[in-house]
C-alpha positions in Angstrom: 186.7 95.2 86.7 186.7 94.9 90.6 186.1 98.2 91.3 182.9 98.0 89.0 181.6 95.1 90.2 181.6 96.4 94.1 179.9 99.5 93.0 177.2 97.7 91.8 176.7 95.6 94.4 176.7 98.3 96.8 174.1 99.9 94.5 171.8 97.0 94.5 171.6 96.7 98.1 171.3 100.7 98.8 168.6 101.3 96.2 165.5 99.4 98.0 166.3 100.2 101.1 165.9 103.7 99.8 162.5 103.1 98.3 161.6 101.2 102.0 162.0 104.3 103.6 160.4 106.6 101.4 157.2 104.4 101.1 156.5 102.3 104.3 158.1 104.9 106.7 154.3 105.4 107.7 154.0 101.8 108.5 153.4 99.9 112.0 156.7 97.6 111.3 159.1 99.0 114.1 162.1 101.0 112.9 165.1 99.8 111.9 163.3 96.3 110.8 163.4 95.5 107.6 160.7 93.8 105.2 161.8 91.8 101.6 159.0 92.2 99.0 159.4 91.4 95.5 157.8 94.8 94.0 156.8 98.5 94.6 152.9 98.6 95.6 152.4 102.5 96.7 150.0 102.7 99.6 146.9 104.7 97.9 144.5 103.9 101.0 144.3 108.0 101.7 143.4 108.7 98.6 139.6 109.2 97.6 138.8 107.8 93.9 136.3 108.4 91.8 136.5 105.7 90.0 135.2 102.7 92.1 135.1 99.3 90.0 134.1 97.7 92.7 130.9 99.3 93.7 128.6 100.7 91.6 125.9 103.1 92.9 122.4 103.0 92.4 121.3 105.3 89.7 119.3 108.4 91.4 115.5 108.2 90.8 113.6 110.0 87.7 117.1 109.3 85.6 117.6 109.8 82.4 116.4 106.6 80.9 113.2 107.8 82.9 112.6 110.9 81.2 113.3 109.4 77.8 110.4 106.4 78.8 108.0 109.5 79.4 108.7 111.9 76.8 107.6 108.9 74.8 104.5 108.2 75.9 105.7 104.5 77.3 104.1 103.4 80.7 106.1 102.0 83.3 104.6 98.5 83.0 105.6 98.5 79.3 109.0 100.1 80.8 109.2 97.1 83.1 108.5 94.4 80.7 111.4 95.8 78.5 114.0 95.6 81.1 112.4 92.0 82.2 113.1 90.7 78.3 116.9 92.4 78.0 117.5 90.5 81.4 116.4 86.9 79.7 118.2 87.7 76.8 121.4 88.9 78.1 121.8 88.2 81.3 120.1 85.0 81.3 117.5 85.6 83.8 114.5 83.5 83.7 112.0 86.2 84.7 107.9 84.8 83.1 106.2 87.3 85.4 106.2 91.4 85.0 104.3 91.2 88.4 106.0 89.3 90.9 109.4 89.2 89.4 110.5 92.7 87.8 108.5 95.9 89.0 109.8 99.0 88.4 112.5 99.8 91.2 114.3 96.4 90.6 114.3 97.1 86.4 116.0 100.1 86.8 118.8 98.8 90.2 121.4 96.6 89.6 121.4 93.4 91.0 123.1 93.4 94.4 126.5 91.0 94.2 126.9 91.9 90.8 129.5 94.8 90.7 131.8 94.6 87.7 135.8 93.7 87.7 134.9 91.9 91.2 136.7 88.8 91.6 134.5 86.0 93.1 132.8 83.3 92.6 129.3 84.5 92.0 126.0 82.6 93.7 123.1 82.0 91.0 120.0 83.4 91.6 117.1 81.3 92.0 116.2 81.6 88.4 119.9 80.7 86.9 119.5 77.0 89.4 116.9 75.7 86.7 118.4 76.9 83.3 115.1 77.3 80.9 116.4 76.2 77.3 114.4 76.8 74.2 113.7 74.1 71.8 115.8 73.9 69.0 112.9 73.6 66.5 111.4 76.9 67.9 110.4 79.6 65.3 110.9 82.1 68.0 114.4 83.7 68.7 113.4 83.9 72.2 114.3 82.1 75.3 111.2 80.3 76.9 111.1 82.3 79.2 111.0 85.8 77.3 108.0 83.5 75.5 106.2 83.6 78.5 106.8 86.6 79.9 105.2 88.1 76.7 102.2 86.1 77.3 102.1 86.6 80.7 98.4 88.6 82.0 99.1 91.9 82.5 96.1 95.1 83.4 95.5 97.4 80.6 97.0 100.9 81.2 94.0 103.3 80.8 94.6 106.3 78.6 93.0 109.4 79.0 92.4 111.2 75.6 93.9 114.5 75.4 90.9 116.0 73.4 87.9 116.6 74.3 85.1 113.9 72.1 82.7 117.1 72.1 82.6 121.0 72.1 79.5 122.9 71.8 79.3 126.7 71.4 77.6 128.1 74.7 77.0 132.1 73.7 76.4 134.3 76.9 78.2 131.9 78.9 79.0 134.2 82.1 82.8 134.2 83.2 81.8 134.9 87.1 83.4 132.4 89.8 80.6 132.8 91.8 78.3 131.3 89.3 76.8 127.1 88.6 75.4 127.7 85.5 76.1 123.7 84.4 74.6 120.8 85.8 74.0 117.1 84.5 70.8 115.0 85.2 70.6 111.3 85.8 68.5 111.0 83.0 71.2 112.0 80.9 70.2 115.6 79.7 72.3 118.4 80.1 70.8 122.2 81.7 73.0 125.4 80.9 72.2 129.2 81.7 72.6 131.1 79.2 72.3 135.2 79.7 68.7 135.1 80.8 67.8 131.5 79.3 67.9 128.0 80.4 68.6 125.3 77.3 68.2 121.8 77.8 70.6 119.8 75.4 69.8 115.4 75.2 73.0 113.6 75.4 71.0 111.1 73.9 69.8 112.6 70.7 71.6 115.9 70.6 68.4 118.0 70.4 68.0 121.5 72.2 65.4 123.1 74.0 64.8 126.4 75.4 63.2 125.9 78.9 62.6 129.4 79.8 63.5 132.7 78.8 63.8 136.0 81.9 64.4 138.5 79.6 61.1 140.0 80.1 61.8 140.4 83.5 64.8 142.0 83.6 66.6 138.8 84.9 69.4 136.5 84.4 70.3 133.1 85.4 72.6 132.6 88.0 72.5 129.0 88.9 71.0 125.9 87.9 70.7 122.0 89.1 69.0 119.2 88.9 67.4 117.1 91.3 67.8 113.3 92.3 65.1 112.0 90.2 65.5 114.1 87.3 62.4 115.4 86.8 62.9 119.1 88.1 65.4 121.5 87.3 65.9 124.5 89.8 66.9 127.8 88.5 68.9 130.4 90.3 68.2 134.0 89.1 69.6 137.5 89.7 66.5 139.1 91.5 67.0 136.5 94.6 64.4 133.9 93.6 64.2 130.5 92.6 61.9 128.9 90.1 61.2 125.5 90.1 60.1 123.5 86.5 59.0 120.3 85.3 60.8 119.4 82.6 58.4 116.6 81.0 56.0 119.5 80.4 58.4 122.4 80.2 55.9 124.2 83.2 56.9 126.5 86.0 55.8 124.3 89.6 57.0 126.5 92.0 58.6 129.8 93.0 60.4 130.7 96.0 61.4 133.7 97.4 63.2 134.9 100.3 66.7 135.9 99.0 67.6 139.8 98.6 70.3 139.1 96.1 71.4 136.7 93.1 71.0 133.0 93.9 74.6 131.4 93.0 74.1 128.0 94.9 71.9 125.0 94.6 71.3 121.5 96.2 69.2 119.1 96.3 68.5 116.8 98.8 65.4 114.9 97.7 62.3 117.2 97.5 64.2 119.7 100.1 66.1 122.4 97.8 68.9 124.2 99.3 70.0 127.7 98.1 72.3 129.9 98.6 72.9 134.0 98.2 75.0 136.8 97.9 73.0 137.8 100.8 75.1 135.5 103.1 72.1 133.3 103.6 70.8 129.4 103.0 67.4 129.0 102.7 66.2 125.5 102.9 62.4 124.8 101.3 60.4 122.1 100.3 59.3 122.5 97.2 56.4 120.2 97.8 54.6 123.0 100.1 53.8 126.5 98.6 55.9 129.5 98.9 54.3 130.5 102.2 55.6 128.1 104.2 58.6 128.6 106.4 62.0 128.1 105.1 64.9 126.9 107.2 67.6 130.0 107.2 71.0 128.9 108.3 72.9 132.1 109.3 77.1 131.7 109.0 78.6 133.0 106.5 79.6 136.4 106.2 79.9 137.0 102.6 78.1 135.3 99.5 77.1 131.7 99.3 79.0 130.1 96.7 79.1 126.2 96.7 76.6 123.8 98.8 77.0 119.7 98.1 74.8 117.4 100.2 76.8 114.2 101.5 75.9 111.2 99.9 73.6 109.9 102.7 72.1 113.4 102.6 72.6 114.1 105.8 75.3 116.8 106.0 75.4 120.3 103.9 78.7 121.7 103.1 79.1 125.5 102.1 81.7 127.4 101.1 81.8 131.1 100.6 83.7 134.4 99.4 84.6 134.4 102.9 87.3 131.1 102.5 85.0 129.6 105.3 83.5 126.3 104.9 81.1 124.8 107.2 79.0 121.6 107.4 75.9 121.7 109.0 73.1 118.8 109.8 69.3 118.6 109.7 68.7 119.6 113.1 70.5 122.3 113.5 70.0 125.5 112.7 74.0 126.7 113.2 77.1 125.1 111.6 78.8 121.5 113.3 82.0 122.0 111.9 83.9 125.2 111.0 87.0 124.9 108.7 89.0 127.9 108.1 92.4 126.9 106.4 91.8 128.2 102.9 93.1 131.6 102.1 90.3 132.6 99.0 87.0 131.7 98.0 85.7 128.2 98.8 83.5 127.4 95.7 84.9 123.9 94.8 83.0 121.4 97.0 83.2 117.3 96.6 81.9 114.5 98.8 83.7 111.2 98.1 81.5 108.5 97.6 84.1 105.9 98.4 85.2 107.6 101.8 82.3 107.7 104.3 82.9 111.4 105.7 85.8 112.7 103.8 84.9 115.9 102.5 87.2 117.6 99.7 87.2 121.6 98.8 89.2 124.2 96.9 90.2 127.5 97.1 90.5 130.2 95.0 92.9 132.3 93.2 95.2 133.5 96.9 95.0 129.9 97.7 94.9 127.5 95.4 94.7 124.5 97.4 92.2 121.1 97.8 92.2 119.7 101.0 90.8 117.1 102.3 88.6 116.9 105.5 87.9 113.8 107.9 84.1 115.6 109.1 84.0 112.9 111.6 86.7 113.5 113.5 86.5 117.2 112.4 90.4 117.2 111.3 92.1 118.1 108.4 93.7 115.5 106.0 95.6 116.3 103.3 96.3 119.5 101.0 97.7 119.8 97.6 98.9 122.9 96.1 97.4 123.1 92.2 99.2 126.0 91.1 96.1 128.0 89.8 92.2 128.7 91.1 90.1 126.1 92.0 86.9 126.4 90.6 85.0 123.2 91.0 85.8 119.2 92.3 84.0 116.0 90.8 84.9 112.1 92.7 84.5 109.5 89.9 81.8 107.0 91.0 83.6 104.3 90.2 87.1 104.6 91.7 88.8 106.6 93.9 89.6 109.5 91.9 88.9 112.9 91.4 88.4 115.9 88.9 89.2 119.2 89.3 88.5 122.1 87.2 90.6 125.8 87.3 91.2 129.2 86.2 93.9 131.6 86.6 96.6 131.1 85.4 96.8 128.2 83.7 92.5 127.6 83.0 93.3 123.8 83.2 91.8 120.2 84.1 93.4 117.6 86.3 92.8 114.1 87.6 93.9 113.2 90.6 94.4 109.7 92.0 93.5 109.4 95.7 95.1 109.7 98.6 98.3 109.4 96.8 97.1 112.7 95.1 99.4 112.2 92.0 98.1 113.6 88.7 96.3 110.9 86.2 95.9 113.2 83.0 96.3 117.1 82.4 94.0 118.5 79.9 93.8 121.7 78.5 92.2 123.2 75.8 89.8 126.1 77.3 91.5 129.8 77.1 89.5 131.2 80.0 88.5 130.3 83.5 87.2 127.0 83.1 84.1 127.7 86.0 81.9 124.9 85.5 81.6 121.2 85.6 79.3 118.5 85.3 79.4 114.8 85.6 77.9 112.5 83.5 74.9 110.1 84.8 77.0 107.0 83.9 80.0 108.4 85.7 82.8 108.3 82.7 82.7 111.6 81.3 82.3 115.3 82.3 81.5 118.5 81.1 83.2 122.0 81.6 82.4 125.6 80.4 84.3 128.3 80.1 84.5 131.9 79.5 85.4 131.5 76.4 81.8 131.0 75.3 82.4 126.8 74.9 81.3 123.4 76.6 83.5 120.6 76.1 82.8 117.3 76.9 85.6 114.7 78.1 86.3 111.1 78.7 88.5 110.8 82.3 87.2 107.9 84.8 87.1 104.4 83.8 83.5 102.6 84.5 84.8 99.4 85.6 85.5 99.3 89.2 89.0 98.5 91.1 89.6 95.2 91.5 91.0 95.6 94.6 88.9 97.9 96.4 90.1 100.7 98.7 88.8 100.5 102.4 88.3 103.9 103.9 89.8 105.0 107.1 87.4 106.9 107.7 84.6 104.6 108.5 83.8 103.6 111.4 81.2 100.5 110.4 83.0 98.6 108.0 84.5 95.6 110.6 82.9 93.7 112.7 85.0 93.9 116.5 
């Protein structure tokens, strides 16, 4: 019995010095000292984990929960208000305002301080200091404030329909990119070239007219647009001149000539028509003043003339050609002011914003594919997206700051931009060619596109009512006083 009992006291006082050594021999004690604790603890600080109780990470952006909300068709501010009422409910915020209180980042982060298994005494949030309780006669099995965070004002998420509200068969349509065979007046009647006809088609009461017919001639139309008023349609042919009508009497006013080759390119710019040709030139006529008189010849380009837009003050003429060159050019001079030369293909997409004193937008064609955006008072380039496919023509909406734009290969669709953040508002497809034309409506809501594919389809993609908070260009130089 001795014996026993000495071997196990020497064992009880051998074994955890044993362990001491194994386990803390990397410690800073000193050797030889020796430390009494009451239980193993492994030291585990080396070792990389996982699992981390203590902090959760932020979940990356565009999770799953994400892609879920926009497979479904849910907006983010419907998104938002979700999270908001699940955080009343169960968490026992007291969040009444979608707006100031819960926006998108903070619905989908955790709340910082509030990592699970953490032990701690946790600080209320400003919310949680004055508790919100519902009546206990309330129909409603929400808190107060999930009552009034449902009630709360909140802007109306515009939805662009998918589907075009019109489509009208347009036979002999021509599929050329170097063609504007569509335009749009302000008195709300639409102008198409057909083969060697013009038709006139009322938006108003859906009738159609045949305005004239070239067929006699050998011709064909090659361009068409209207001018400011409304009251005269110029009409691009094939043989290099340019017939001027008056549409209230369906009569020929004027002719010009002057061009050696097909007209593809018209502006207006009050009674002053600007044209342009395959024959690399612009000829600028009044079309006041018989054919005889002078015309204006600005010499640049060095293949054909495909796109002209006058800036909203009328001042400046943009063109863009099979060249990729586009220029901007004034009323005094007879040679180009600026000179841009970025784009890689055809520059036939050509938009002036109306919100953006001198920002000038363009698009190139199939080996480029870009818009970009111009500051023409500085002369500097802006910004440049990359659409995937050709870009065939570019629309601002009057009303915000928006655009349209319109393309062909390979994907013959229509987008909406939002600028300058340039992030797509709506996709729309539905043509199976190049979609080469577009027109916007007088009212500023809807457009128009043709196709190859021998249709015209008319859509619904800017919202009439104006921003509420209205965005102040950078670009001009007049809008504070200093």
């Amino acid at each position: 019995m001795t014996d026993l009992n000495v071997n196990d006291r020497i064992l009880r006082q051998s074994k955890p010095s044993v362990v001491r050594n194994l386990f803390f021999a990397s410690s800073n004690k000193e050797p030889g000292t020796v430390v009494n604790y009451d239980r193993f603890i492994p030291l585990r600080a080396n070792n990389n984990w996982i699992t981390n109780y203590a902090t959760i990470p932020d979940p990356p952006k565009n999770t799953q929960t994400n892609k879920k909300a926009r497979e479904s068709g849910e907006s983010p501010r419907e998104s938002s208000a979700y999270n908001c009422l699940l955080k009343n409910e169960l968490l026992g915020e007291n969040i009444e305002d979608v707006k100031t209180q819960c926006d998108d980042r903070q619905a989908l982060t955790p709340v910082k301080g509030r990592n699970l298994f953490k032990y701690g005494a946790i600080t209320p949030s400003k919310n949680e200091r004055t508790p919100n309780k519902s009546s206990p006669y309330s129909l409603s099995p929400l808190s107060v404030s999930s009552q009034r965070l449902l009630r709360s004002p909140h802007k109306a998420t515009r939805k662009i329909s998918r589907i075009p509200f019109k489509v009208l068969d347009a036979p002999e349509l021509q599929d050329d990119f170097y063609l504007n065979l569509v335009d749009w007046s302000i008195q709300n009647v639409l102008s198409v070239g057909l083969g060697s006809c013009v038709y006139l088609w009322s938006a108003c009461t859906s009738q159609v007219t045949r305005l004239c017919d070239l067929q006699s001639d050998g011709n064909a139309v090659t361009s068409v647009a209207w001018s400011e008023r409304g009251h005269l349609v110029a009409v691009g042919t094939h043989h290099g001149y340019v017939t001027v009508w008056d549409v209230s009497v369906n009569k020929q006013v004027n002719k010009l000539v002057g061009h050696s080759a097909r007209v593809g390119a018209l502006a207006w710019n009050g009674d002053v028509l600007s044209s342009g040709s395959r024959d690399r030139l612009i000829l600028q006529r009044d079309t006041r003043t018989p054919a005889t008189v002078p015309e204006r010849r600005l010499v640049g380009h060095r293949q054909e003339v495909c796109g002209l837009k006058w800036s909203p003050d009328n001042q400046y003429l943009a063109s863009g050609g099979n060249d990729n060159r586009l220029y901007v050019w004034n009323m005094q001079s007879l040679s180009p002011v600026q000179t841009y030369t970025d784009h890689l293909a055809a520059v036939k997409a050509i938009a002036w914003s109306p919100h953006h004193h001198g920002l000038l937008a363009s698009g190139g064609g199939t080996a480029d594919r870009c818009i970009r955006f111009w500051n023409t008072l500085t002369g500097q380039p802006m910004q440049c997206v990359d659409t995937g496919s050709q870009v065939c023509n570019l629309a601002w909406s009057k009303h915000s700051s928006e655009l349209v734009s319109t393309h062909g290969y390979s994907q013959n669709q229509i987008l909406v931009w939002k600028y300058p953040s340039l992030t797509q508002v709506a996709k729309l497809t539905g043509h199976s060619y190049r979609v080469l034309y577009l027109a916007l409506s007088p009212d500023g809501e809807a457009i128009v596109t043709g196709a190859g594919d021998e249709t015209l389809r008319f859509w619904n993609v800017f919202s009439k009512a104006r921003s509420q908070k209205e965005t102040r260009s950078v670009l001009s130089l007049y809008t504070g006083i200093r």
